[in-house]
N, C-alpha and C positions, 0 to 999 in steps of 0.2 A: 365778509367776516372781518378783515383791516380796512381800516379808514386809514389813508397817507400813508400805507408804508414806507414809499420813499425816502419817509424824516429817519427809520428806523435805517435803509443804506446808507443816509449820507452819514448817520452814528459807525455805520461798521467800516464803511471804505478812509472816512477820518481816521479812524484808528487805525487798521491797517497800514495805511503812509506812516504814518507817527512810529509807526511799531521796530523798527529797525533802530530808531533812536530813543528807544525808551528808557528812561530810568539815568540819561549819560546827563551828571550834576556839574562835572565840570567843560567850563564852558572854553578853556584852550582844548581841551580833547575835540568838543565838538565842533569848534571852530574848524580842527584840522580835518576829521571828518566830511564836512562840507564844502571845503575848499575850492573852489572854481567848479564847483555842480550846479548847472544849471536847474535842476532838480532834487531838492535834499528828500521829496516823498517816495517809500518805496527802495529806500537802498538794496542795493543786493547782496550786499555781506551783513552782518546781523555785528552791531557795534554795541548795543547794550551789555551792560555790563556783569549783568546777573544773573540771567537766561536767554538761550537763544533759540525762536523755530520762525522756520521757514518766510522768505517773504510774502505776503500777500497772505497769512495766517494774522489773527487779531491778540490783542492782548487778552490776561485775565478781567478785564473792565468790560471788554467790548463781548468777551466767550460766556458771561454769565445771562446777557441779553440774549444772543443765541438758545443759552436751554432754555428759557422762560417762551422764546420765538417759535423752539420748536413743540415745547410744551401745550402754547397755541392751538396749533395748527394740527394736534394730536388727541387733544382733548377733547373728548364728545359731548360732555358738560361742564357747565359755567362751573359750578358747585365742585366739581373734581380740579380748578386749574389747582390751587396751590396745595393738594395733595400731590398729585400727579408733578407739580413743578419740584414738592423737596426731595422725590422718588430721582428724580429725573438731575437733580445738585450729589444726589450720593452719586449712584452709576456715572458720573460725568467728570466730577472732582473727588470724590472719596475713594475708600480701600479699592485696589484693584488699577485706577487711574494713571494716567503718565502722569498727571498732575503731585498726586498721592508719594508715586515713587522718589518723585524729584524732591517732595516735601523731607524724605528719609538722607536722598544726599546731600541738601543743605544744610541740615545738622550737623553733617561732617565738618564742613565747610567754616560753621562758625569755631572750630576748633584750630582752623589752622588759617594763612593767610590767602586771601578771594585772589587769586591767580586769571581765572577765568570763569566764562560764562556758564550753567545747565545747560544742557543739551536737553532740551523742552520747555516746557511751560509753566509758568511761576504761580503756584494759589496763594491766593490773598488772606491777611487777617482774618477779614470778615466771612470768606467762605469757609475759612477755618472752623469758626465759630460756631456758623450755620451750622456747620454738620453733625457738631459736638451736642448741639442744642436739638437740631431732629432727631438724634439719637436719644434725648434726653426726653424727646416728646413736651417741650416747652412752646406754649401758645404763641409766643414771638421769637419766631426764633435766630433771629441777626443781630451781629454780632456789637457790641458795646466796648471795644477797647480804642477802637478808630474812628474817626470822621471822616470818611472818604467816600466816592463816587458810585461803588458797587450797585447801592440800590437805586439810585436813579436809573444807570445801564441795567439794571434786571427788571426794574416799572418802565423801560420807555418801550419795548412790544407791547405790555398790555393797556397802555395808558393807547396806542394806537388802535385797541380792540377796543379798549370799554375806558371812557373817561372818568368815569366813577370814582368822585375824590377816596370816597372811605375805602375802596377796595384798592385805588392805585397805593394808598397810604399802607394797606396792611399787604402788599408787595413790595415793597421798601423795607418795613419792617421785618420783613421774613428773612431780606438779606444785612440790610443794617438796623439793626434797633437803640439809635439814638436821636436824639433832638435835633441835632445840626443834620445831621442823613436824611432827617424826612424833610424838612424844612427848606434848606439850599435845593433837594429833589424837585420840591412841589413848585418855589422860586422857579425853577427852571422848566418845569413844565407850562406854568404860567406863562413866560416870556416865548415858550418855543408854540402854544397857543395863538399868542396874540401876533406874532408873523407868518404863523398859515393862515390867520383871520384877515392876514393884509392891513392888520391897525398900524397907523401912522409911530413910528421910533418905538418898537415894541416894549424895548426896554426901558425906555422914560416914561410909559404910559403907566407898565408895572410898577414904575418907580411911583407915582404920580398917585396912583390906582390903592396903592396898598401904605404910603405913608406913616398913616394913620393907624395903621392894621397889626395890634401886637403879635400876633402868630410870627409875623413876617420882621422882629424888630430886629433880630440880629443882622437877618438878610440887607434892609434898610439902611442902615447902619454902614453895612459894606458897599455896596450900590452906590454910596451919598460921597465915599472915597473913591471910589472906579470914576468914577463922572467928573469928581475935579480932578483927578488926575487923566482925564482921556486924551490929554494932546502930549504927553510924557513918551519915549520909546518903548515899545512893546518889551525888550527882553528888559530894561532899567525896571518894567515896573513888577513883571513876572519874579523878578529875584527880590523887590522889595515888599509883595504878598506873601512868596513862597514859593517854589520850584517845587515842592514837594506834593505828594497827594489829597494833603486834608483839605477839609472846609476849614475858613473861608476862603483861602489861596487860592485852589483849583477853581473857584467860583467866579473869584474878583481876576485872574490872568483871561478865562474866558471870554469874562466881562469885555475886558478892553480890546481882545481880540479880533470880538464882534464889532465892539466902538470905531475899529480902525479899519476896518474892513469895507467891501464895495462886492465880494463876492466868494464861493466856496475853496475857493483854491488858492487863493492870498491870503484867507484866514488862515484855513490847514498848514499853510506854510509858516507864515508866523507862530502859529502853535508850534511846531517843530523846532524853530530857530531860539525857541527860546528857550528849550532842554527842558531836563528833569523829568517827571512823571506828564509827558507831554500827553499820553493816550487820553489822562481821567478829565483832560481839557478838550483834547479833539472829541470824544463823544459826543459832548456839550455842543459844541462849535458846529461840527459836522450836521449835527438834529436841526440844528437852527436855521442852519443856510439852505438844508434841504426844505425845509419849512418855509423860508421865505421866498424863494426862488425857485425851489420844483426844484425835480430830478435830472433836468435839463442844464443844473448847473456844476452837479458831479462830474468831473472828468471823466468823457467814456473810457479812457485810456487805463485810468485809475478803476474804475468799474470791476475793468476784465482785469486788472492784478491780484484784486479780489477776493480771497477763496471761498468762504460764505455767502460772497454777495448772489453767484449762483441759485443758491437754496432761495434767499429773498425774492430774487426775480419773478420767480413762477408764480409767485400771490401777486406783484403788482400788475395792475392793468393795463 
């Protein structure tokens, strides 16, 4: 049924480490946070600043891949996933959801001063959107107010079942529906491609490969800056993209991540160390290294911290 799942664990168990420091922008906090830790993945107190659950649970970037995973694996026909998948975004994130209820105390929240964290799970714009839209029964129904990572994590299960550019593209679209969403998405499917294929600097190849190729200009464009700047500090260049979750930030911090990298657990850590919206990078990051290196290079240790990656296990071989 999946071809490589294991790119789809090293997207969840990345995120997971990164998840205790998610969303923390400033960088003396963090600093203090990590202080003489020989392991900044996987903290055991929950330091983000916004919402807080449990370690070894994923963020909203990494839990929307999950229902599309488990959508998968549920589904008895091709033709029912992305009904079945927006049935399965209501019941999961919409009325009823801890997600949904947390949605009700943040509103409070913006009325008075952010003291502390939710006690649970934070929904995103774009799932926002989604829902408002499958309710509205709109043929694309992902969200148009952000540029961010959502729908890459909600296509990278089915892009591991069916490569099918048109269908990974209108699972994207279901969750984000804009230009930059599908675009930087399909970039990064390309590149997380050409390192399970074992092609030589996958990312120069893309780079190399697609030059020319206007679909990919904005992408291009970013790529041509990550590359001269690859020999820069990782966090100097993460704050000089963006720390935050849009495209092309999240894209080009990846970028260099990978650049600077030799394996999955010095990436993931450098993603970490360089704060902010670290998860919609580790997904990225995560896919890749399990891509190019196998499953073998995910820390078993980090594996078992986990909580999903359980469910994954039992489909890979």
């Amino acid at each position: 049924m999946f071809s490589n799942l294991h790119i789809f664990l090293g997207a969840t168990v990345a995120d997971a480490a990164a998840r205790p420091l998610h969303w923390v922008y400033d960088p003396l906090k963090l600093k203090s946070y990590i202080k003489n830790k020989k392991e900044v993945a996987f903290l055991s107190q929950n330091k983000c600043p916004f919402y807080s659950v449990k370690t070894g649970q994923v963020s909203g970037y990494n839990d929307i891949g999950q229902v599309m995973y488990q959508t998968l694996i549920s589904s008895k026909k091709n033709d029912d996933i992305i009904k079945n998948f927006k049935k399965n975004i209501i019941s999961h994130f919409g009325p009823g959801s801890l997600y949904w209820k947390n949605l009700k105390a943040r509103k409070k929240y913006k009325k008075i001063k952010w003291t502390r964290p939710i006690n649970g799970p934070w929904i995103h714009q774009n799932i926002l959107e989604t829902i408002r839209n499958i309710k509205l029964n709109k043929n694309f129904t992902g969200g148009k107010k952000v540029n961010e990572s959502d729908g890459f994590c909600a296509a990278l299960p089915y892009f591991l079942y069916d490569q099918n550019l048109s269908k990974v593209k209108k699972i994207i679209r279901t969750i984000a529906n804009t230009k930059a969403s599908e675009q930087f998405a399909i970039a990064k499917f390309e590149i997380i491609k050409n390192a399970l294929l074992g092609i030589n600097d996958p990312i120069k190849n893309f780079y190399k490969t697609n030059k020319q190729n206007k679909y990919f200009k904005d992408v291009i464009l970013n790529l041509k800056k990550v590359l001269n700047d690859k020999n820069k500090p990782h966090i100097e260049i993460v704050k000089k993209y963006g720390k935050a979750c849009s495209y092309p930030g999240t894209f080009n911090g990846s970028i260099h991540a990978i650049l600077n990298s030799n394996n999955y657990k010095s990436a993931i850590t450098k993603v970490i160390k360089a704060g902010g919206c670290n998860c919609s990078r580790a997904n990225f990051v995560g896919a890749y290294f399990a891509a190019l290196k196998g499953k073998n290079n995910i820390p078993t240790k980090w594996i078992k911290k986990t909580i999903p990656a359980k469910q994954i296990l039992k489909n890979i071989a």
